[in-house]
N, C-alpha and C positions, 0 to 999 in steps of 0.2 A: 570170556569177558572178565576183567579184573578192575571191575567198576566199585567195587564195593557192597555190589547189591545184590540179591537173588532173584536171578532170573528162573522166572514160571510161566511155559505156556496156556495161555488163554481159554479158559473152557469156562461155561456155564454149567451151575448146580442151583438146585433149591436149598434154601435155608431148611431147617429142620426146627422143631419145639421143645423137645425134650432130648437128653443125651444120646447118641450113636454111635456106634462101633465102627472104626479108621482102621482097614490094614495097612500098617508101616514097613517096610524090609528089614530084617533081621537085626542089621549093625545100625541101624536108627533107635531101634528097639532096646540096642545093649548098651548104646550111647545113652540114653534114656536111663537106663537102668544104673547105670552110673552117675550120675547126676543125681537121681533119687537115693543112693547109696550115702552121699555126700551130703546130702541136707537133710532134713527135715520131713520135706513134701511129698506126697504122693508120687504114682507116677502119673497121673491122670492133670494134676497139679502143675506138675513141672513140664509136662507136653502144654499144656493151655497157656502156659506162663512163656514160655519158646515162641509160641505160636505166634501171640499176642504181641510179644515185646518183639514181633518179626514184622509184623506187617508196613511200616512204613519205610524198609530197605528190600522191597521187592517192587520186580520191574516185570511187567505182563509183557511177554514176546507174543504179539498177534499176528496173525498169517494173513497176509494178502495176497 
């Protein structure tokens, strides 16, 4: 789909309270790491800041 958006299948999770550790795949990881090379920011920073600055161009594929 070359909608513009990013599509993620539909799953339920609990919120959490305090900080948690995410496994990401490798070249997510190095992409990441790149970006933190270039700026400023943490890595931890620059994954939240992604993250965040992502969530209104994604589209929940739900299974019926």
């Amino acid at each position: 789909m070359n909608d513009g958006k990013i599509h993620i299948r539909a799953k339920k999770k609990n919120y959490v309270r305090n900080s948690t550790v995410v496994r990401i795949k490798r070249d997510a990881y190095n992409a990441a790491v790149d970006i933190c090379n270039e700026s400023s920011m943490s890595l931890s920073e620059v994954v939240s800041e992604i993250i965040l600055q992502s969530i209104d161009r994604i589209v929940y594929d739900r299974e019926e």
